[in-house]
N, C-alpha and C positions, 0 to 999 in steps of 0.2 A: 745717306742723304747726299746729293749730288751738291756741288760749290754752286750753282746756281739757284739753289733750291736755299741754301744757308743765307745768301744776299735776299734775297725774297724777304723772308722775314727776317731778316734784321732791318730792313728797311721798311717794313709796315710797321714794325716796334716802335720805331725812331718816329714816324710819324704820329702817335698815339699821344692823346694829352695826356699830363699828369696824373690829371685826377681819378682816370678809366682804371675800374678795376671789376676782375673776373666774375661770375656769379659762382655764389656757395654752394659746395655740394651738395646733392639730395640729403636729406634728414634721414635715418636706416628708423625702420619700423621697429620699437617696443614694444613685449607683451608685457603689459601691468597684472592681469588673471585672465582667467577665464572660469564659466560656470555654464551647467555643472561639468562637474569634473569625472563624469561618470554617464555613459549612455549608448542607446541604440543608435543602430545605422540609418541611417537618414535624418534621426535627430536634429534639431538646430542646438550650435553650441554658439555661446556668445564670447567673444573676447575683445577685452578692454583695453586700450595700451595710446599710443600715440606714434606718429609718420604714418599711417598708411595709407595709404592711394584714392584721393580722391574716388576716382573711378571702382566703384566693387568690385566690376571684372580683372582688375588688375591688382586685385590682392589675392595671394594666393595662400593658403591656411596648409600648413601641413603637418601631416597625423602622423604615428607612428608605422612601422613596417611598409614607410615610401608613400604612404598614400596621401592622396591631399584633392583637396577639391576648391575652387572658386567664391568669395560672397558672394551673399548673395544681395537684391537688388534694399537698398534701406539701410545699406553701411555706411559710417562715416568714417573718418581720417582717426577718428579715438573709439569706435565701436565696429566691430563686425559680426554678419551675423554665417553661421556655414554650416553645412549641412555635412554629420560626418558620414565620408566616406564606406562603401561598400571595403570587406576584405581587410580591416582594419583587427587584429588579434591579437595585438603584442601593448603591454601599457609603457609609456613613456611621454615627453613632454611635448608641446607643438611649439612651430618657431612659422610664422610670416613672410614670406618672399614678396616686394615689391620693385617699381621698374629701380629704384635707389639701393638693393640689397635685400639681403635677410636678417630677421633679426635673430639674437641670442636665443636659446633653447627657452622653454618655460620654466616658472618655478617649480611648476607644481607637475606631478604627472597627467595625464589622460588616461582614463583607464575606462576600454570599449566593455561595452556589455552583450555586447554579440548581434543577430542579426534583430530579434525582438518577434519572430516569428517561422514555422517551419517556411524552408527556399526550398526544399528539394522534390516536394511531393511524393512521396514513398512512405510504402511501409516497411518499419524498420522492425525489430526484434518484438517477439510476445511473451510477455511474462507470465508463467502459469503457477498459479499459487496452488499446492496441493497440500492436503494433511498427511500424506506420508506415515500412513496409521500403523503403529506396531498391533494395535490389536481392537476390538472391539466387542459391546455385549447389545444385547436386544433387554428393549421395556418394554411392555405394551402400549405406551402411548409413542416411545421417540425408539432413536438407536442411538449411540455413543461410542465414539471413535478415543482413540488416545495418540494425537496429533500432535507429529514432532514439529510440521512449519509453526504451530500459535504454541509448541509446550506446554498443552492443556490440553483435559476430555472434555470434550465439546458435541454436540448433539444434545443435550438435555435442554432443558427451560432455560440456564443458566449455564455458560464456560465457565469450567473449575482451573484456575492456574494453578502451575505445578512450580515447585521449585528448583525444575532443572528439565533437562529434555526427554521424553519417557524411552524406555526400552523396551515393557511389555505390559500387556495389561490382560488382564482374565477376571470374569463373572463372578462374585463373592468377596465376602459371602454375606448370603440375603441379600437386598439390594441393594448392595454396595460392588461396589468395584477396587480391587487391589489393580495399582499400578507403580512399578519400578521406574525408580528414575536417576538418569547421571548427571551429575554435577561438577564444577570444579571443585567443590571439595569431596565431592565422592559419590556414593552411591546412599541411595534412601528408597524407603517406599512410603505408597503415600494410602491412604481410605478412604475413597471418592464416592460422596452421595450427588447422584446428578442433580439433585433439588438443591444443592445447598451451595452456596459460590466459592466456597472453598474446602477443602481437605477435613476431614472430620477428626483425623489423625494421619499424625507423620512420623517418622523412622527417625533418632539421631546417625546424621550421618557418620558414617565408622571409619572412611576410607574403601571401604566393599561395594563394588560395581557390581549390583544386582543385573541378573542377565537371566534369572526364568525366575515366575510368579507361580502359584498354584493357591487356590480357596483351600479354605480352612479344612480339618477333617471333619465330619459331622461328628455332633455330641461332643466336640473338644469344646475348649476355649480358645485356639488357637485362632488368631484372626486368620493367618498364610503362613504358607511356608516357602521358601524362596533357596534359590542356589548363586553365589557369587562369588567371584574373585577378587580376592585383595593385590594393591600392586606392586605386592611382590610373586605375583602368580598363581599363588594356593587358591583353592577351593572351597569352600566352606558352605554346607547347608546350616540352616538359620529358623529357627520356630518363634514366630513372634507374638505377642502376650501385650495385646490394648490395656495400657493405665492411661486413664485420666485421657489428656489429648494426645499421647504419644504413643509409638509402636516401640517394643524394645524386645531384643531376640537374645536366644540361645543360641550360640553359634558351637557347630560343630565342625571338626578338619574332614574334608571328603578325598581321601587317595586317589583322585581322576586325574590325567594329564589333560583332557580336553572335556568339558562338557556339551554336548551337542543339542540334547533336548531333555524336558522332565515330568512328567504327571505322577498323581494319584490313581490308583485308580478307586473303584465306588466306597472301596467300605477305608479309604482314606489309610490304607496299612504299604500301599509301597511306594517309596520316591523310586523313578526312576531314572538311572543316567547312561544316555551314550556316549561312549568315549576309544580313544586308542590308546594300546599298549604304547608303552614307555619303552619296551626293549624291541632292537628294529629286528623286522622277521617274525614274530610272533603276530598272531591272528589277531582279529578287533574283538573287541570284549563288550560286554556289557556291565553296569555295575547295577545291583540295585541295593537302596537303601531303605529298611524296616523302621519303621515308627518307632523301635527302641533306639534307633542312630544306629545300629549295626550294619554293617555293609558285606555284601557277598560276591563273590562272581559271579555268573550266568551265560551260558550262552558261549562259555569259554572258544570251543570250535565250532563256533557256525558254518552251517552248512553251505555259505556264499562267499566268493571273492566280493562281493560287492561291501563296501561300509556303510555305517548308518549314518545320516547326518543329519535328523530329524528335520522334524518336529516328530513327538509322540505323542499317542491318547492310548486310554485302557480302553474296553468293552467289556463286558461281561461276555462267558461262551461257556459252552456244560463243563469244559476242561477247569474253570475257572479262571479269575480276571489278567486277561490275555492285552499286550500291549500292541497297537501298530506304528510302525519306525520307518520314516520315509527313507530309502536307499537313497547311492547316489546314481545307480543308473535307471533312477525314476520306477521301480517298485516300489512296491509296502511290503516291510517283511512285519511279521505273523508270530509275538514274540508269548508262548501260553507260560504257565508256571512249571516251577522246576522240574523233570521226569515228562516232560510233553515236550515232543518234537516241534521246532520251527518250520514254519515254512512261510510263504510267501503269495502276494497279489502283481500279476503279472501283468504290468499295464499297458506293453508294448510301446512306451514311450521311452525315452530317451534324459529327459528333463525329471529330474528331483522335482517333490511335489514343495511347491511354497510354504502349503498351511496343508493340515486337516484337522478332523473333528471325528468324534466317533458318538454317536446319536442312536439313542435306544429309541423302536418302532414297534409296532406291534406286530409286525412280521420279522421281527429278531435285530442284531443289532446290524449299523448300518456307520462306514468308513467313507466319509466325503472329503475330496482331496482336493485342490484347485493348482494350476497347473499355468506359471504365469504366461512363458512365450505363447504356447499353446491358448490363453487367453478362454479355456473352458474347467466348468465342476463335474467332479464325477463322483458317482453314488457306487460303493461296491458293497457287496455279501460277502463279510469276511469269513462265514462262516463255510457257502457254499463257493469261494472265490469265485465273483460273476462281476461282472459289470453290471447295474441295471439299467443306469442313465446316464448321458452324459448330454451337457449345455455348455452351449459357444455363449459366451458374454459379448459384449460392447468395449468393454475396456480389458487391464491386464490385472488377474488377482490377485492379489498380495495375503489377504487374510481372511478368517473364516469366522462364525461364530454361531451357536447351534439357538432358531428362533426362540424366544420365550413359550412360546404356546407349544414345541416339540413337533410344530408339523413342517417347517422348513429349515433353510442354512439363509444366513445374513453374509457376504460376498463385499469385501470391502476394495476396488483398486487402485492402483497409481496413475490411471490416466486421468480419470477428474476424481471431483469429488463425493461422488452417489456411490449408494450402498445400493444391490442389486439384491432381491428377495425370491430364490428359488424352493419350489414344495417338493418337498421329501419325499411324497409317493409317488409322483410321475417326472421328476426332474423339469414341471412346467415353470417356465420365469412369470413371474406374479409384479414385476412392475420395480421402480426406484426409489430407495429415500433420500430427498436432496439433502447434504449439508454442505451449502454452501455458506462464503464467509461474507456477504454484503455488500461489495466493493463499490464506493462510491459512494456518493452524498445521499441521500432520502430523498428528497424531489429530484436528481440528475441536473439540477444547476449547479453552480461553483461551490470550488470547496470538498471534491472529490479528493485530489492530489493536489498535495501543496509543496511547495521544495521549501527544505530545513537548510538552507544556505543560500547563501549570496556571491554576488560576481564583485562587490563595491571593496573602494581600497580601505575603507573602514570597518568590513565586519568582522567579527573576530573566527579565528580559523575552526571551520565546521567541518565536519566528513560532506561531501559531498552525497547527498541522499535525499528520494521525494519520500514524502509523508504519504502514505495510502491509507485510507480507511475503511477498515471491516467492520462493518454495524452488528450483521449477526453470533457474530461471537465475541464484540467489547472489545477488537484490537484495533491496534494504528501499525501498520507495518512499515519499517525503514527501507525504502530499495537504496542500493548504491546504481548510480547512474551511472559506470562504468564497468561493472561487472553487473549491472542487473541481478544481485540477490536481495536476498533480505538479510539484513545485518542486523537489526536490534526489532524487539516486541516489545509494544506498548499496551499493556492493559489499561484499561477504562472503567473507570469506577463502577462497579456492581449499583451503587445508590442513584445515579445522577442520572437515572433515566437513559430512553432512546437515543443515541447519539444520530444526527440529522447532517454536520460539516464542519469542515477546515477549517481555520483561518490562519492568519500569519500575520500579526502586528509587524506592521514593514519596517520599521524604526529599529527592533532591537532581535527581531529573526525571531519572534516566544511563537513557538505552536499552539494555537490553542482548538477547543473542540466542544462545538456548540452543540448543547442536549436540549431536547424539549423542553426543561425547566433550568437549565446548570450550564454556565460555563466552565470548563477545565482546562488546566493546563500544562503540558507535557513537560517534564523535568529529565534530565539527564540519567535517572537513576531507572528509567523506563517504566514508571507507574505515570498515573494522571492524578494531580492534585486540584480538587472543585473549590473555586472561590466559593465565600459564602456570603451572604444568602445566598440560597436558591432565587433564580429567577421569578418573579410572579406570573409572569405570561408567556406564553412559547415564543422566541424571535425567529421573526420573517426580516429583518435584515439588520445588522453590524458593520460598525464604520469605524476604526482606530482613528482617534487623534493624537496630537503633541499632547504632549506630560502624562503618559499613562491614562489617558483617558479612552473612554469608547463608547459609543452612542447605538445602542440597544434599539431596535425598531419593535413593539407587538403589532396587536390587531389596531390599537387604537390609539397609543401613545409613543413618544420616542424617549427614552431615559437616558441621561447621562451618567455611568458611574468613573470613579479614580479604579484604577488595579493597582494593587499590592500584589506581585508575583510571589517574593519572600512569605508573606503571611498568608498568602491564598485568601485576602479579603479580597471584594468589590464594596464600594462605597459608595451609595446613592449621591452624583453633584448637580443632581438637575433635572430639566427635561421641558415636556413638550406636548400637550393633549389635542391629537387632533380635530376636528369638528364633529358635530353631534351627530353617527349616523355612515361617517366614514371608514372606510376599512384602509391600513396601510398595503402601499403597494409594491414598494421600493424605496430603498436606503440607497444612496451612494453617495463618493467624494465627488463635489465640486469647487476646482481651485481649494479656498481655505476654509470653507465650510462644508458640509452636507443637504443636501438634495433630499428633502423627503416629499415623495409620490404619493396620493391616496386616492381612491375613488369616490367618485364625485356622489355627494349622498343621498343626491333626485336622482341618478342613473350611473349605477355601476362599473358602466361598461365606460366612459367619460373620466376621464384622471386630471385634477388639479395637483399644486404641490408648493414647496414653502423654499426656500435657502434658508438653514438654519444655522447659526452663526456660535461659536462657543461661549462664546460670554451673556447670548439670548437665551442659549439651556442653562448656564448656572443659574441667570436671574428666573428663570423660568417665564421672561417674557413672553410675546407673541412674535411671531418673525416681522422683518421690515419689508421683505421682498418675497411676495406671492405669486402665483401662478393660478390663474380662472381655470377652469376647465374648457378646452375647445371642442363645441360640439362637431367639429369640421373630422375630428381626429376619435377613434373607439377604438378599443381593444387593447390595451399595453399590453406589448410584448418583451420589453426588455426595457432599461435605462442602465446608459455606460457613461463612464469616465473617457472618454473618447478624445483623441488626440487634439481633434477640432474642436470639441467642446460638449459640453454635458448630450448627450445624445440619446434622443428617445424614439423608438420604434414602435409602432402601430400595426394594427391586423388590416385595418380599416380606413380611410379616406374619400372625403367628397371625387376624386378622381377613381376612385375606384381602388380596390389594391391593396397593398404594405401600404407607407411612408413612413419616414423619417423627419425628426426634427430635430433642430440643433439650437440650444439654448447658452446665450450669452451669460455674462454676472449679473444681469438684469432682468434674466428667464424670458427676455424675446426670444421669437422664436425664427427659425430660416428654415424654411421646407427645402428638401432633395428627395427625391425619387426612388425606388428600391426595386430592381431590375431583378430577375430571375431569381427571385423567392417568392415561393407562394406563401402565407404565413409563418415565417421561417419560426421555431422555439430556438431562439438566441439562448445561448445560458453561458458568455462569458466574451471577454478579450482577451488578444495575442499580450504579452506583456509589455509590446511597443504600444499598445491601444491605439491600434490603426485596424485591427481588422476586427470582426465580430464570429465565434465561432455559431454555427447553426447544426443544430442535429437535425433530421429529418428522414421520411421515409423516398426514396425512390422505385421506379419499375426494377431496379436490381436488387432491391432492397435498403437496409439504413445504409446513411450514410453523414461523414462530420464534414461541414461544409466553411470556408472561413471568404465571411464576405467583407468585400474593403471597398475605400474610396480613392481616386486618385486627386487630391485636389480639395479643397473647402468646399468646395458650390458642387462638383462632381457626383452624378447618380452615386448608389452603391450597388455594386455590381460584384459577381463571382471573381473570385482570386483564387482557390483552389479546394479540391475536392476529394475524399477520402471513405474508402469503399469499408462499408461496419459489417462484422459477423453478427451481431445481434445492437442495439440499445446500449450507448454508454450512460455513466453517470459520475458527471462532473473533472470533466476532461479538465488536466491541469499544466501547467508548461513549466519546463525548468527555467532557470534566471536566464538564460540566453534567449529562451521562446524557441529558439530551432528545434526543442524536442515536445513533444505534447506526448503526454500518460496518457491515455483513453483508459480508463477502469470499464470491463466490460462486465456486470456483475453473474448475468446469466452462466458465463465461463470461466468463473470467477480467475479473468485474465485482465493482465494488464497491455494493450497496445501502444506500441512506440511509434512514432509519428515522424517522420522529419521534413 
């Protein structure tokens, strides 16, 4: 500063009265809270504190990972209100920037819950849930798989759970089914009536990894007889003998290095095993074993470089009961009794056969082999080595099973999950038995997929995985949302009826799983535990409240019960009759009570409704705030918990059309408009409850549509669209919303959304 510039002011100084003194710095902004402390993007958060800015524009809120956005217009100097920012991923605290400073970090963290809805418009990954059948048998009314995705045989009236994942399964005996299964603690088999929901008998497990099944011999007692390895490698065949409910065997040592495959053949007198020599340079061998345990060689020097690597079946032939042994250069060799030459079926393929069957006809016996890259069956004359037929399939075949009636083969593959039905005398395809698993809710409203975790800094730490549910076979299947598999099976109580949907009490993350007559609820231990009572009437809609409670909607009343998760009670605390003639129409949250919908009981198509309050269902009073019926308004199509407010959708309007209404805490109502939806079937919200998904049909076919509002007063109008292979049911979104499960049940897939 220049000598000129220092006399300046010291000589304005000098002139200043005494008593002048400077004004006080700006006050720096405190945050005293904020709430909540937990939300989506665009959300309003509110923070409390003191110094901030007059002017709203001139407070500035800032989030974690640098982002930060403006109040908005209604803040005061001790409250603001802000909208959190786009791209916000990381949890940590906010701090205020005004024209006077910033203030100090918050106490508390911020923890984003992501965007609250798919931003990308794409379709992401498709989960195809397959039964992955090691084997199956034919009834004449159903077919039955023995499916490793649910570890149960399934196709019967009833899923039979298994207690471990199956390895193989074969017909017998009588109508039963033997099926081998591995476990962590070992191996077992199990004796599966399809009529009956569980095991009729089971195996103690030994430590023996059963790895081939065979029915009983006729005239024994023997229920099966099975080949397995213990894990220390040995071998052992095993005759088991049903007491009471349990299977229990005679194990004997079998001197095989490998076992490859095993049958009986008709009169039940020989195991057979393919395997290789132990000493290197020596030929492949065959072993077989005699109904007294005695074992032999056979086949010592075959007459092929090629080795067997099964699967086998006997046939009868005039030489007597001749074995067929899939090679590995995709032959069948031709294996007859001791003093009879081998030889072999020359299939000019390349591919080992998957499966075969060997099926007596009345034009002699008959070797059908399925063949998976190839993706076709073939019928041969083992006797005259012919081919007679061969059929392309649809899918890729894994297994075989000879029909009940002896006039076709049953065709099970890994690409979905239909059994294909080919006839034995002309190789013609006769059509599919579907078994599919159900995926998605019973009517394709909410409650399809439900996610078993949370984004909140309070839940307690969950696997990251959506809840799916398979009605046709009693399961809830785990995906992990990162690697998209299935990580745990949920069985469903055999008792508790139809399973219908989801839910998720949002309070403390409990899955639960609403039945025609029963609620259940999912435990850790992967069974479903039914509160009790049974329901008296089927629910058409369910609403969790604070204290364990939850409000039950039927045809004609709303109940209030308490839940005991521990005790698997429900306990009647209330409730709610609606008017004489009414049908209910919808349940939902509004603010601190529930919204109940009904139709109007002079015209159906007209919906009146109540705000029911929790302490009006304990008393069982009547509500305080009703809802007429507006004849201006027909059709409910939907009623949401909606950002803006209780939001109810119409088919119908005096203007013609959709509309929408939006209902305050006092059930007036504010009409908007509903732009390019022809009747849309709403069946949910994004988990921001800003948008409304819509399924529908278009000129391209289905598709999942998610309409939204910009704005309180704003029409509702398309936000984005999503091309369907078939009808979902009961699209559900992970805690972020960026991801939506579309359960597709016809495919029994699950589509990823983003």
């Amino acid at each position: 500063m220049s000598r000129h510039a220092l006399s300046l002011a010291a000589a304005l100084l000098a002139g200043c009265p005494r008593g002048l003194t400077l004004p006080p710095s700006a006050e720096l902004p405190v945050i005293a809270g904020f709430f909540p402390q937990s939300a989506f993007m665009d959300d309003i958060v509110v923070v409390d504190g003191a110094g901030f800015a007059p002017d709203p524009e001139a407070n500035e809120v800032r989030f974690p990972d640098g982002r930060a956005n403006r109040a908005l217009d209604g803040s005061t100097t001790v409250r603001l209100r802000v909208l959190v920012p786009q791209g916000v991923e990381s949890a940590g605290p906010l701090q205020v920037a005004t024209p006077a400073g910033t203030s100090q970090p918050s106490a508390d963290d911020f923890y984003p819950l992501g965007a609250g809805h798919p931003v990308l418009g794409l379709h992401g990954e498709q989960v195809t849930f397959r039964h992955q059948p090691v084997g199956l048998a034919d009834y004449p009314d159903f077919v039955v798989v023995a499916s490793m995705l649910l570890d149960a045989v399934v196709g019967g009236p009833v899923p039979v759970p298994l207690n471990g994942s199956p390895v193989a399964l074969l017909s017998g005996p009588g109508a039963l089914v033997t099926v081998s299964v591995q476990s962590a603690s070992g191996g077992s088999l199990a004796l599966v009536d399809p009529l009956v929901s569980a095991p009729i008998a089971v195996s103690e497990a030994a430590g023996t990894v059963e790895q081939f099944v065979l029915a009983a011999r006729p005239g024994t007692a023997q229920v099966a007889r099975s080949i397995g390895r213990d894990t220390g490698g040995a071998w052992w065949l095993s005759e088991w003998d049903r007491t009471g409910g349990e299977l229990r065997a005679q194990r004997r040592r079998v001197e095989a290095t490998q076992v490859l495959g095993a049958a009986t053949d008709s009169a039940g007198e020989a195991f057979l095993v393919a395997r290789h020599r132990r000493s290197e340079g020596e030929p492949t061998g065959l072993l077989v074993l005699a109904a007294s345990g005695a074992q032999t060689d056979r086949w010592r020097e075959l007459p092929w470089a090629e080795k067997p690597v099964g699967p086998v079946a006997f046939f009868d032939a005039p030489s007597g009961a001749t074995a067929a042994v899939a090679l590995d250069n995709g032959d069948i060799g031709l294996l007859g009794p001791e003093g009879t030459e081998p030889s072999r079926l020359v299939t000019l393929s390349l591919e080992p056969a998957a499966d075969l069957v060997a099926v007596a006809t009345g034009a002699g016996p008959r070797v059908v082999i399925v063949k998976t890259l190839e993706r076709g069956v073939f019928s041969w004359d083992p006797l005259g080595r012919t081919l007679e037929w061969s059929v392309p399939l649809q899918g890729r075949p894994v297994r075989l099973a000879a029909a009940v009636d002896g006039h076709g083969v049953l065709v099970a593959n890994e690409t979905d999950n239909d059994v294909d039905f080919v006839r034995l005398s002309d190789g013609r395809w006769e059509g599919r038995v579907p078994l599919h698993l159900g995926l998605g809710s019973a009517d394709g409203g909410e409650g399809g997929v439900v996610p078993a975790y949370s984004y909140r800094q309070d839940a307690p730490e969950r696997p990251q995985e959506m809840l799916v549910l398979a009605r046709d076979v009693e399961r809830v299947l785990a995906l992990d949302v990162n690697r998209l598999a299935v990580t745990r099976r949920f069985a469903l109580d055999a008792g508790a009826g139809r399973a219908v949907r989801l839910a998720l009490s949002p309070d403390d993350l409990v899955p639960f799983v609403v039945h025609e007559h029963a609620l259940g609820v999912l435990d850790d231990s992967g069974v479903e535990r039914v509160l009790a009572p049974a329901l008296p009437k089927e629910p058409r809609g369910l609403r969790f409240l604070p204290g364990a409670l939850v409000a039950i909607g039927s045809e004609d009343t709303v109940e209030l019960y308490e839940y005991d998760i521990e005790s698997a009670v429900l306990s009647p605390a209330g409730g709610f009759a609606l008017p004489a003639g009414a049908a209910l129409a919808a349940l939902i949250p509004s603010a601190d009570a529930t919204l109940a919908l009904w139709s109007d009981p002079e015209n159906a198509s007209l919906v009146a409704g109540a705000l029911l309050h929790t302490d009006e269902l304990r008393a069982r009073r009547g509500p305080t705030v009703t809802r007429a019926a507006d004849r201006a308004l027909a059709g409910l199509l939907g009623a949401f918990d909606h950002v803006y407010g209780t939001l109810l959708l119409f088919a119908a309007s005096q203007e013609g059309g959709p509309a929408a209404v939006v209902l305050d805490e006092a059930l007036r109502e504010t009409r908007r408009s509903v732009s390019e939806a022809d009747r849309p079937a709403v069946t949910g919200l994004t988990p921001d409850r800003r948008y409304l998904v819509w399924q529908h049909r278009t000129p391209g076919g289905d598709a999942l549509t998610l309409l939204g509002a910009w704005g309180p007063d704003r029409a509702i109008t398309q936000f984005g669209s999503y091309r369907l292979p078939a009808p979902v049911a009961g699209a559900g979104f992970d805690p972020s919303g960026e991801w939506c499960f579309a359960p597709v049940p016809a495919l029994d897939t699950v589509l990823v959304l983003y």
